[in-house]
C-alpha positions in Angstrom: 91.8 53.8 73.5 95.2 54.6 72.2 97.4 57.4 72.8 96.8 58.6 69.6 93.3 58.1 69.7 93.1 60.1 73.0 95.0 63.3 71.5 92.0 63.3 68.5 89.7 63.5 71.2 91.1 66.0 72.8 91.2 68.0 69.6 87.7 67.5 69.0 87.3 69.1 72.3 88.8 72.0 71.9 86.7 72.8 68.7 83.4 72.0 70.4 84.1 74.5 72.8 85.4 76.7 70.4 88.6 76.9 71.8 90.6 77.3 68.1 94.1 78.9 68.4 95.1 76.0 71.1 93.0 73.3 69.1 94.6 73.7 66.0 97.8 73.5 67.3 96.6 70.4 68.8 95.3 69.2 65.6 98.8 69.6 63.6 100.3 67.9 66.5 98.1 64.7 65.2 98.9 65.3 61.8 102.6 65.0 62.4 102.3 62.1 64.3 100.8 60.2 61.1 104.0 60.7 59.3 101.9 61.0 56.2 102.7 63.1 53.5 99.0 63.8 52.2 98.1 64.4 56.0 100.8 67.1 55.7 99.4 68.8 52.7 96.2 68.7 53.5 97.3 70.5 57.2 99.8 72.9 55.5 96.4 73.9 53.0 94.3 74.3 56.0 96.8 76.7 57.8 96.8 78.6 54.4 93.0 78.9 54.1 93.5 80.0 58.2 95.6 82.8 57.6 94.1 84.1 54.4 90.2 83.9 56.4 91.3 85.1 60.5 87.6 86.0 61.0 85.9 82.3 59.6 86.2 80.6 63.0 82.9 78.4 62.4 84.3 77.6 58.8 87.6 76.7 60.5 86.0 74.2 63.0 84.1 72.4 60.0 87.5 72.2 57.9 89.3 71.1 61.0 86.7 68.4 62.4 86.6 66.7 58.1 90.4 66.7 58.3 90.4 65.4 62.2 88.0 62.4 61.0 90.9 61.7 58.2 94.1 61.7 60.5 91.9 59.5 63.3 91.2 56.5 60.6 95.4 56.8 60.1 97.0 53.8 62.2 100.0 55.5 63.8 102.8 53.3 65.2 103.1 54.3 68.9 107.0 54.6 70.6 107.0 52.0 73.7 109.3 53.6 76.6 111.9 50.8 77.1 114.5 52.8 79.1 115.8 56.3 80.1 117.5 57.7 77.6 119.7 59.4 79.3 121.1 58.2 82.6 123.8 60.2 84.6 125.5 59.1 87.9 127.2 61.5 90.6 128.4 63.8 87.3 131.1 66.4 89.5 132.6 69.3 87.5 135.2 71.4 89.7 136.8 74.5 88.0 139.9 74.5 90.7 140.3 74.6 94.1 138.1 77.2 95.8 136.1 78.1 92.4 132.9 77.3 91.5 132.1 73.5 91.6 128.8 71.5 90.0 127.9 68.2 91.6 127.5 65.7 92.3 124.5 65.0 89.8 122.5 62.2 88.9 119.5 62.1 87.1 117.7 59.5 84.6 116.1 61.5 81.5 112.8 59.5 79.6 111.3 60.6 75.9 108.1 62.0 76.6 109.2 63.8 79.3 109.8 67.3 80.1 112.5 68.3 82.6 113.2 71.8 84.0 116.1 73.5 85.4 116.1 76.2 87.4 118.3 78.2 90.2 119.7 81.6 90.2 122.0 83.0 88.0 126.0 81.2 88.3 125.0 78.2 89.5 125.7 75.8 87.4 122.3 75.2 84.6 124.2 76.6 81.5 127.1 74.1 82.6 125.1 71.1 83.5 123.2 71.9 79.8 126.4 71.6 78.1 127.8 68.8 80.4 124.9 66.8 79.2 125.0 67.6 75.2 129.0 66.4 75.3 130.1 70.0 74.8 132.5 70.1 78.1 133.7 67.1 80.1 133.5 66.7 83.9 135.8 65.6 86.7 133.8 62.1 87.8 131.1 60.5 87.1 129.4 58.7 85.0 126.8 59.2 81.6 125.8 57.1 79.4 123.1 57.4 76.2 120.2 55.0 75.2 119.3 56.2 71.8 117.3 54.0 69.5 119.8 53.6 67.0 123.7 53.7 68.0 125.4 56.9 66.4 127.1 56.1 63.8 129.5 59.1 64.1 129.7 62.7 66.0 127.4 64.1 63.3 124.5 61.6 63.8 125.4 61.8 67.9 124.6 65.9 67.2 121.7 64.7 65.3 119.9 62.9 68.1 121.4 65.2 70.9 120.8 68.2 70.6 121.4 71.6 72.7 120.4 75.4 71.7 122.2 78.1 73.8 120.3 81.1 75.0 122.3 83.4 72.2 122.3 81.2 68.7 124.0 82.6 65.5 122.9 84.7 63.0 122.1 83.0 59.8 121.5 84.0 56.2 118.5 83.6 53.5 114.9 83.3 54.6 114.1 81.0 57.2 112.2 78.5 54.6 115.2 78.2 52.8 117.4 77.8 55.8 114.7 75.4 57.1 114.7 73.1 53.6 118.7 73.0 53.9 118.7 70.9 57.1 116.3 68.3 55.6 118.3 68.8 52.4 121.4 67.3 54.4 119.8 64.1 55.1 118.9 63.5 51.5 115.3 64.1 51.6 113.7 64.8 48.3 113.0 68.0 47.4 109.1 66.9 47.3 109.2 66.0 50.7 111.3 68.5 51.7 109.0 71.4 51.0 106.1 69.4 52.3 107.7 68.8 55.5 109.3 71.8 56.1 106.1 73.7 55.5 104.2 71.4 58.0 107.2 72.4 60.9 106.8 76.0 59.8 102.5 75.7 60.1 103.1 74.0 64.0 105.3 76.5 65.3 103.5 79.3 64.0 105.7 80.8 61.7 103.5 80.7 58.4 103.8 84.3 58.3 107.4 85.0 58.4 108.8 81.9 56.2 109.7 84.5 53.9 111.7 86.9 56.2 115.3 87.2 57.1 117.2 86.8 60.2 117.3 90.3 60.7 113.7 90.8 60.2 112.3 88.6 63.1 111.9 89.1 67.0 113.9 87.3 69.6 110.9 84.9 69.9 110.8 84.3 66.4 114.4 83.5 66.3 113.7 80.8 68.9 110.5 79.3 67.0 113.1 79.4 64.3 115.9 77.4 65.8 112.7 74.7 67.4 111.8 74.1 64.1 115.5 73.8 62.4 116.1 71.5 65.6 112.9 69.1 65.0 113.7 68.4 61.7 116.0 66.1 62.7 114.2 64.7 65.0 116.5 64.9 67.9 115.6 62.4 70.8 117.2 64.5 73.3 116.7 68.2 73.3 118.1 70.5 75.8 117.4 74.0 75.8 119.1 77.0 77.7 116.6 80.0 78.6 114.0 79.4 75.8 111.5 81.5 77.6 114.5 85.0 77.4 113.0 88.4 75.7 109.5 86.5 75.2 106.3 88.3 76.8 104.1 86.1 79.5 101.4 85.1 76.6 104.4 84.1 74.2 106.2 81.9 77.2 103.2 80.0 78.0 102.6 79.2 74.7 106.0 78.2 73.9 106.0 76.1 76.8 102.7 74.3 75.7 104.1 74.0 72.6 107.0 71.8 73.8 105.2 70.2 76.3 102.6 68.6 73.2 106.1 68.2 70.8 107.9 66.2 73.4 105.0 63.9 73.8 104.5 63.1 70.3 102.8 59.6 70.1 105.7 58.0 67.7 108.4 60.4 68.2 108.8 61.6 71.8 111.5 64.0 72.5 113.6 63.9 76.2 113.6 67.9 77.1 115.4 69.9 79.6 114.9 73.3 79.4 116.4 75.5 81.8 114.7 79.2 82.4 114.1 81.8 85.7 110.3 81.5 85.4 109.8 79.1 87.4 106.0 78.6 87.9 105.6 78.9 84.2 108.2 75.9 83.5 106.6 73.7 87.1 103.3 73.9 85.2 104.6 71.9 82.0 107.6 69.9 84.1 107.3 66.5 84.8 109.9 67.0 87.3 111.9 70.4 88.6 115.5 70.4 89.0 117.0 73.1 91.4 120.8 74.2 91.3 121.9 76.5 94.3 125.5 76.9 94.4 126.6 73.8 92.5 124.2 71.2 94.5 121.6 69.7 92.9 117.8 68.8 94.4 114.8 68.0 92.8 111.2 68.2 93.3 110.9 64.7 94.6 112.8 66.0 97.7 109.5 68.1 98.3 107.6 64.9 99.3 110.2 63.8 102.7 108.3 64.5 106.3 110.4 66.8 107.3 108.5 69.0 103.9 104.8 68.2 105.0 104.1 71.8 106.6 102.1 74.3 104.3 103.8 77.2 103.3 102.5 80.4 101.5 104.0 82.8 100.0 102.1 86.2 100.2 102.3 89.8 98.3 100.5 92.4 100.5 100.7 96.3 101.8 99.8 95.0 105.0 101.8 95.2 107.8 104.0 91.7 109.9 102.0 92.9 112.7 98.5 92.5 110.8 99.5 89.7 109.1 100.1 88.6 113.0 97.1 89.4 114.1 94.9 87.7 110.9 97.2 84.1 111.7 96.9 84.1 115.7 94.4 81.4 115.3 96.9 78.8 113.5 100.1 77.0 114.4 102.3 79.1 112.7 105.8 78.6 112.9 107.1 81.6 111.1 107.1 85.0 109.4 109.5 85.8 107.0 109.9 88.5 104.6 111.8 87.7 101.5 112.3 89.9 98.1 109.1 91.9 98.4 107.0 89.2 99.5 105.9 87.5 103.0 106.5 83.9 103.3 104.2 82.3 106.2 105.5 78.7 107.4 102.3 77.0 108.8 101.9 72.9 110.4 100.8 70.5 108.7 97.1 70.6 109.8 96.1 73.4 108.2 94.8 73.9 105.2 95.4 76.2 102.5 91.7 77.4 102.0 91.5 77.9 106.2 94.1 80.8 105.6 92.5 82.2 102.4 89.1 82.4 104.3 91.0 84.2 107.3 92.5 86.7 105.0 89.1 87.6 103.2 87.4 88.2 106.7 90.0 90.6 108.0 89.7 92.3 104.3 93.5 91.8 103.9 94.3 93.4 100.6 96.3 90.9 98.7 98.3 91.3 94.9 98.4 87.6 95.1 99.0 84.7 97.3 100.6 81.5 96.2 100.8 77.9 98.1 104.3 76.8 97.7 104.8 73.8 99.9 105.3 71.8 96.5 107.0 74.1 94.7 110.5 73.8 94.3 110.0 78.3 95.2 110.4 76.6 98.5 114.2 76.1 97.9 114.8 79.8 97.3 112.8 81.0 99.7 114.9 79.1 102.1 
């Protein structure tokens, strides 16, 4: 079965179980990886019918499932990962002597891929962002670029690398327009134009607000609007600084769902690196978890040395260190800290997660919630 085949079957799943606000997404993901312009209509009339009929969620399914059997007869040319696309080597950017310093860095960045930063505020994401995208240089080191086509000039290098800052600029007209302007400067025609931009406004959910003004949207908006500007090009890397800023939980998780299915597209995977402070949100989407404390950089990979294998828990409770104590006498613990709020138990590496969650429940510990970090890179702050 091939990739493309398996993302079909996964849409079909979703609508069996009735699941429709993730499964259409899921089904305009397959649309756009066909490339094909009556694919496109067809998906930019479905979202139409969608919006106009909220309630018709059996109708929906039906419609959905006729034009899921259409995109899986569509042969769709798959992208075959020959190298990173990105590769940097022991990147060191000093700002003077005894100021802040980043490095030294190395990493290797694939398509398909998602990557995320995180680390505390002033250490060094925003500067390792714009390090990467060419906007500042750096003191040593090494990085180099694999794209699939060599750019031709600064304008097609912006074109195929691309970074959005947390705070973008404001911009004029309705975002439709604005959106048909970017594919208007690589020279699509205006046929195409309208029928791809309205396919990149019906993914990321903006069908409603094509219409309105910069001034008229939410912070969220703004950064659905600046994803979709951005994947009209087609970038092949995309780095992003604080997507997830001002968005509720429910907006951040879709969002970073969202990118995850985007940067896995079957003929156009995208290289992202997002940086953000929610950091179980963007572990759950990562493929691997960069951490920056004070300049130095570690990554989740680090998690998996011997000297890592002990369990650790972090744990949010009214109860006292002495009852907490008292519930753990029974297990090799080798310490109790408290840390922002929040107890963090170090335990060996013979017991199990579940051994401690039935101890709690028997002494009735009251818990807000409880999580096992030993392969989180949470770990790294805690400490």
């Amino acid at each position: 079965m091939t990739k493309h085949q398996q993302r079909v079957a996964e849409v079909y799943h979703f609508f069996d179980n009735k699941d429709t606000v993730l499964g259409f997404r899921k089904l305009l993901d397959c649309a756009m990886d066909t490339q094909n312009m009556e694919i496109y209509k067809e998906s930019i009339e479905l979202t139409d019918w969608k919006e106009k009929f909220p309630t018709y969620t059996e109708e929906l399914i039906e419609r959905s499932k006729i034009l899921l059997q259409k995109i899986e007869k569509i042969r769709v040319q798959e992208y075959v990962k020959e190298r990173s696309v990105l590769r940097a080597r022991n990147i060191l950017k000093s700002y003077g002597s005894n100021r802040f310093s980043l490095g030294p860095v190395s990493m290797e960045i694939n398509k398909g891929q998602v990557y995320g930063l995180v680390g505390e505020n002033g250490n060094g994401k925003t500067t390792l962002l714009r390090i990467l995208a060419k906007e500042i240089s750096f003191n040593e080191g090494e990085l180099n670029f694999s794209f699939n086509t060599e750019p031709k000039d600064e304008y097609d290098l912006c074109t195929k690398l691309v970074y959005i800052p947390q705070r973008t600029e404001k911009w004029y007209g309705s975002l439709k327009d604005n959106l048909k302007f970017v594919l208007s400067n690589y020279g699509i025609k205006p046929e195409e134009n309208e029928t791809r931009t309205l396919m990149m406004i019906a993914r990321l959910g903006l069908w409603s607000y094509k219409h309105l003004k910069w001034n008229e949207l939410s912070s969220g908006y703004k950064m659905r609007f600046e994803l979709a500007r951005t994947l009209l090009r087609q970038p092949e890397i995309l780095l992003l600084d604080e997507p997830l800023a001002n968005l509720d939980v429910l907006a951040q998780q879709v969002i970073l769902e969202d990118l995850k299915s985007i940067a896995n597209s079957v003929n156009n995977p995208i290289a992202l690196i997002l940086s953000s402070q929610q950091l179980y949100e963007v572990e759950k989407v990562s493929d691997k978890v960069i951490f920056l404390k004070n300049g130095q950089y570690k990554d989740n990979s680090e998690l998996n040395n011997a000297e890592n294998d002990g369990l650790i828990i972090e744990i949010d409770t009214q109860s006292s260190r002495e009852d907490l104590l008292e519930v753990f006498k029974a297990f090799n613990m080798e310490k109790l800290n408290f840390n922002g709020g929040v107890y963090v138990a170090y335990f060996s590496a013979d017991t199990e997660f579940y051994e401690v969650m039935v101890a709690l429940g028997n002494a009735k510990t009251d818990i807000v919630y409880i999580r096992n970090i030993s392969s989180s890179t949470r770990r790294f702050f805690v400490n």
